[in-house]
Backbone bond lengths (Angstrom), bond angles and torsions (degrees), N, CA, C in turn:
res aa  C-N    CA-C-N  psi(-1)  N-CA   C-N-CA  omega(-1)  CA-C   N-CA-C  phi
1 X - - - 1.456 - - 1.526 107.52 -
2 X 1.312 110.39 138.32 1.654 121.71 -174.46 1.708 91.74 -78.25
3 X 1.426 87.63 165.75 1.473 101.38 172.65 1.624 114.89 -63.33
4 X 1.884 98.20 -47.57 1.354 91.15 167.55 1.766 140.65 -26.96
5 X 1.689 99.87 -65.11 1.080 127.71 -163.64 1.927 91.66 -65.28
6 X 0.800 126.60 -38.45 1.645 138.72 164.87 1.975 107.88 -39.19
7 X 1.229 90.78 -50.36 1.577 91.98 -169.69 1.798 80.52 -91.81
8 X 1.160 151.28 -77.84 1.253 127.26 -160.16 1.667 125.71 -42.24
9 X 1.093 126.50 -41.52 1.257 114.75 133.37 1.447 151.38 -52.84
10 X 1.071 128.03 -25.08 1.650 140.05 120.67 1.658 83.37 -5.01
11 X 1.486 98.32 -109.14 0.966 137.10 -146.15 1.902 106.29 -31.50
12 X 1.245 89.63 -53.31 1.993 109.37 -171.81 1.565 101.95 -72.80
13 X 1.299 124.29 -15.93 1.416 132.86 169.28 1.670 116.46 -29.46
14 X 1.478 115.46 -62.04 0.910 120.96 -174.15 1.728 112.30 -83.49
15 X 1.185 104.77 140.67 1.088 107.57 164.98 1.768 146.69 -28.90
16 X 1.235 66.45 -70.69 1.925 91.82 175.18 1.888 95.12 -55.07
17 X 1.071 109.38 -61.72 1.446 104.03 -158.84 1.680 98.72 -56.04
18 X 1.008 136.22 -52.89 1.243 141.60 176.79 1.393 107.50 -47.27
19 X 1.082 148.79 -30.06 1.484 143.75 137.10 1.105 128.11 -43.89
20 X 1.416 128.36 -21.64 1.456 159.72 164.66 1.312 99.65 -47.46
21 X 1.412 107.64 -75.81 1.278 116.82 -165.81 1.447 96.93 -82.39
22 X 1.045 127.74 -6.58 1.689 101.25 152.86 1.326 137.14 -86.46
23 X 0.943 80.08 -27.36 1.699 104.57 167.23 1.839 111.03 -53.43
24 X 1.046 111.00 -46.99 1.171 129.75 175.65 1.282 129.89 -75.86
25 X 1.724 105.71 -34.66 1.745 99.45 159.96 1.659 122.79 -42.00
26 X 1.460 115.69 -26.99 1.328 114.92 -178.67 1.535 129.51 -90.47
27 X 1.775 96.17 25.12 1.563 112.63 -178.42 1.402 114.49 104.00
28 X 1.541 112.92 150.05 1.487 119.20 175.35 1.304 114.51 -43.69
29 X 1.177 122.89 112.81 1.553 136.09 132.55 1.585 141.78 -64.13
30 X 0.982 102.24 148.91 2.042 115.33 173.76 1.499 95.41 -69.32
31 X 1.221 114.30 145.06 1.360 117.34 141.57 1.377 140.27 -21.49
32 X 1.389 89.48 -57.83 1.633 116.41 -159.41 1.931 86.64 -74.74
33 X 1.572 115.66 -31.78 1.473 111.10 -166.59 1.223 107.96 -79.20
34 X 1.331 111.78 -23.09 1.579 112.65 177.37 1.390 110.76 -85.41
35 X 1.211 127.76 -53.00 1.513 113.30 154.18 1.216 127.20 -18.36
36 X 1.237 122.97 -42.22 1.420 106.06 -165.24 1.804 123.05 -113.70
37 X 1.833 81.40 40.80 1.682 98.06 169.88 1.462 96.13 -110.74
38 X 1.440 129.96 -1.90 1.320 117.23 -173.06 1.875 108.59 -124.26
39 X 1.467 116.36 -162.76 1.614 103.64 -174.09 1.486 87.95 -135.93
40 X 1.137 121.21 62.87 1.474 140.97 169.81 1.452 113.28 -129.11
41 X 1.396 104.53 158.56 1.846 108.71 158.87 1.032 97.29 -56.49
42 X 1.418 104.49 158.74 0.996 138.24 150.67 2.053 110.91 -67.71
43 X 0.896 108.78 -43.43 1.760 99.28 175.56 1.820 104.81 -75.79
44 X 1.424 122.48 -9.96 1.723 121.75 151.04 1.340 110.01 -83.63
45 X 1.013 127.26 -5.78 1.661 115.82 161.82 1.338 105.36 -116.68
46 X 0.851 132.37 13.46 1.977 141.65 149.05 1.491 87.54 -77.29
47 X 0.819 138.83 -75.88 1.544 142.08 -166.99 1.317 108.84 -32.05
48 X 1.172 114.46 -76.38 1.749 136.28 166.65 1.468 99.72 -27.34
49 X 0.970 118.80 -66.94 1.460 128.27 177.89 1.649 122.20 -53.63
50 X 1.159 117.17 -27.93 1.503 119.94 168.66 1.329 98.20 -93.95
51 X 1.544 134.82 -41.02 1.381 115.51 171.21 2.023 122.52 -45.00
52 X 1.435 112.04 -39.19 1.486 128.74 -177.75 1.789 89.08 -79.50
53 X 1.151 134.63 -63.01 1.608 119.53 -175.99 1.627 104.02 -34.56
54 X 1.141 113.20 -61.33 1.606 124.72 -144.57 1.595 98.16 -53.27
55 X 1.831 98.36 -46.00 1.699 111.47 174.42 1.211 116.12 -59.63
56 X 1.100 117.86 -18.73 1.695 127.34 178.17 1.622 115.02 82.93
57 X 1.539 98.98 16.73 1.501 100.53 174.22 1.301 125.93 -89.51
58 X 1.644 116.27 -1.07 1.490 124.91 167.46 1.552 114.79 -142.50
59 X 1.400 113.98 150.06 1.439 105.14 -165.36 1.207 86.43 -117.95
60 X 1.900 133.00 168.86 1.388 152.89 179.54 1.267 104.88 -109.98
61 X 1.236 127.93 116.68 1.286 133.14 173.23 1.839 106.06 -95.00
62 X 1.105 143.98 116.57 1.056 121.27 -174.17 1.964 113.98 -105.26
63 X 1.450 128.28 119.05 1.198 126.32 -154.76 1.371 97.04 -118.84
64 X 1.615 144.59 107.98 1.053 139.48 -154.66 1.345 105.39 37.60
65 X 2.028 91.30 -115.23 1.737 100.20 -165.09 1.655 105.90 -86.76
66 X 1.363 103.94 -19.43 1.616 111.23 -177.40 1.581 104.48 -81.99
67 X 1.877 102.15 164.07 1.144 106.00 -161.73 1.601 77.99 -146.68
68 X 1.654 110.25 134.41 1.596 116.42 178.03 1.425 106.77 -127.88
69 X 1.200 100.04 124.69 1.785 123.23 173.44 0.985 116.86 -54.48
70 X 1.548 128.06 127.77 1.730 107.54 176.84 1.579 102.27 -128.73
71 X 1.228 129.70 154.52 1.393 107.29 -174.71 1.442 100.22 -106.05
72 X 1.501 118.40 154.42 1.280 126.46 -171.59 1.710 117.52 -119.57
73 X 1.357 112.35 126.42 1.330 103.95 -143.51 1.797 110.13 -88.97
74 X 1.470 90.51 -16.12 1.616 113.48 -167.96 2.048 106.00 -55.98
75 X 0.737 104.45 -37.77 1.505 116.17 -165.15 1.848 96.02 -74.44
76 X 1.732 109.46 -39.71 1.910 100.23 -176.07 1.500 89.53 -94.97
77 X 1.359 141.02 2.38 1.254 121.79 168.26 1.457 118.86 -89.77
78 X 1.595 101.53 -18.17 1.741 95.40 175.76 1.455 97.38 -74.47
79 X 1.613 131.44 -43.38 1.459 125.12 -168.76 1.609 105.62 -52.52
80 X 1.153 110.09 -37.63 1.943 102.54 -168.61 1.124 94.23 -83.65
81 X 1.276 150.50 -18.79 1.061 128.20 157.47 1.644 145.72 -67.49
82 X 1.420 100.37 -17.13 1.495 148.62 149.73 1.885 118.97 -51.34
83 X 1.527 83.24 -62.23 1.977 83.51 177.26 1.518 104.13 -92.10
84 X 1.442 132.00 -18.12 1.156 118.76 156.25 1.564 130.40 17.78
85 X 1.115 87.10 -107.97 1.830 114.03 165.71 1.409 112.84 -26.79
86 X 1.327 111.32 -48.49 1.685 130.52 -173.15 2.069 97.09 -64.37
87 X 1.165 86.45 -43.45 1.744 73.00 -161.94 1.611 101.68 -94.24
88 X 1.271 105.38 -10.06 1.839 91.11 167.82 1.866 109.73 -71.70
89 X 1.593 103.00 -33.42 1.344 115.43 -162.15 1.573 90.49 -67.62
90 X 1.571 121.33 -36.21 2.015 107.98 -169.51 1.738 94.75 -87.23
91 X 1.718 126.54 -39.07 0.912 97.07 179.68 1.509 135.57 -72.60
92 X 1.505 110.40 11.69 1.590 114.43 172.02 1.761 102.67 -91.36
93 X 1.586 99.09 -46.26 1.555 80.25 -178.87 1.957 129.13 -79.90
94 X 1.413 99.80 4.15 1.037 106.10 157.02 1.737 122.83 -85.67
95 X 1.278 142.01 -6.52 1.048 134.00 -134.82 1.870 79.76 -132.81
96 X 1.473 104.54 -39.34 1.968 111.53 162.44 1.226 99.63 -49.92
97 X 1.421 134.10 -67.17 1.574 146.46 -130.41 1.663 86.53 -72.23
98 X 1.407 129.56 -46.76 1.482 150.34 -175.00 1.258 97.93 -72.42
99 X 1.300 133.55 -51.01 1.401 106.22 170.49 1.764 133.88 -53.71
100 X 1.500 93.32 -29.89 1.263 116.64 -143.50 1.815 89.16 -76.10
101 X 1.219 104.80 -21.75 1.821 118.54 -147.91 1.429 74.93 -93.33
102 X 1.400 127.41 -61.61 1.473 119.49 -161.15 1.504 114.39 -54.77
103 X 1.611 116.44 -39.30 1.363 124.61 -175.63 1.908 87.40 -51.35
104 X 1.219 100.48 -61.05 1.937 95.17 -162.75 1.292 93.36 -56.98
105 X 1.232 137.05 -35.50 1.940 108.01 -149.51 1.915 71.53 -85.99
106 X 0.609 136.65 -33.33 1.933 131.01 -173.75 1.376 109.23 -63.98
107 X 1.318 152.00 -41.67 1.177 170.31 87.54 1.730 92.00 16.69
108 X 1.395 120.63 -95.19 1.406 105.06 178.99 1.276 149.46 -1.80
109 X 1.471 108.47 -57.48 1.339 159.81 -132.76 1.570 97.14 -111.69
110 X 1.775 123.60 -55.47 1.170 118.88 158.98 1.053 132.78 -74.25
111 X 1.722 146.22 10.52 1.616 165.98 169.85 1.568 106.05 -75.75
């Protein structure tokens, strides 16, 4: 695992922020708009929000006085490419474990 992928998890750790970025799959937001899906300041979800910049999972657009969140996809596409491997490797040994169960309830079934 890259260092990156270290701080993007960091980052996705918390809850709240992970709502962030959902929040955000549906296009750049204000601050102030993302704030007001949660029961925090708004300068604690500024926070959240420089924690996800730093990871490189959201960029700051700055528009006058407003500032719009954008989410950046590069940082969760290196991770799936990362756990990859991991989930072919459980979905084989899950898909054995399912065979293995059917042989017994089949076996069962003929006793």
């Amino acid at each position: 695992m890259t260092a990156g992928n270290a701080d993007v998890f960091a980052a996705l750790a918390s809850p709240v922020r992970r709502e962030l970025t959902a929040l955000l799959l549906r296009g750049p937001r204000s601050v102030n708009d993302l704030a007001s899906h949660f029961e925090m300041s708004r300068p604690s979800v500024s926070e959240h929000l420089r924690v996800l910049r730093d990871a490189g999972l959201v960029s700051e657009e700055r528009s006058g006085r407003r500032r719009l969140y954008r989410l950046e996809a590069e940082p969760l596409m290196e991770v799936s490419r990362w756990l990859s491997p991991y989930e072919r490797f459980w979905r084989d040994r899950l898909a054995g474990l399912r065979e293995l169960l059917d042989e017994e309830d089949g076996d069962d079934h003929e006793h």
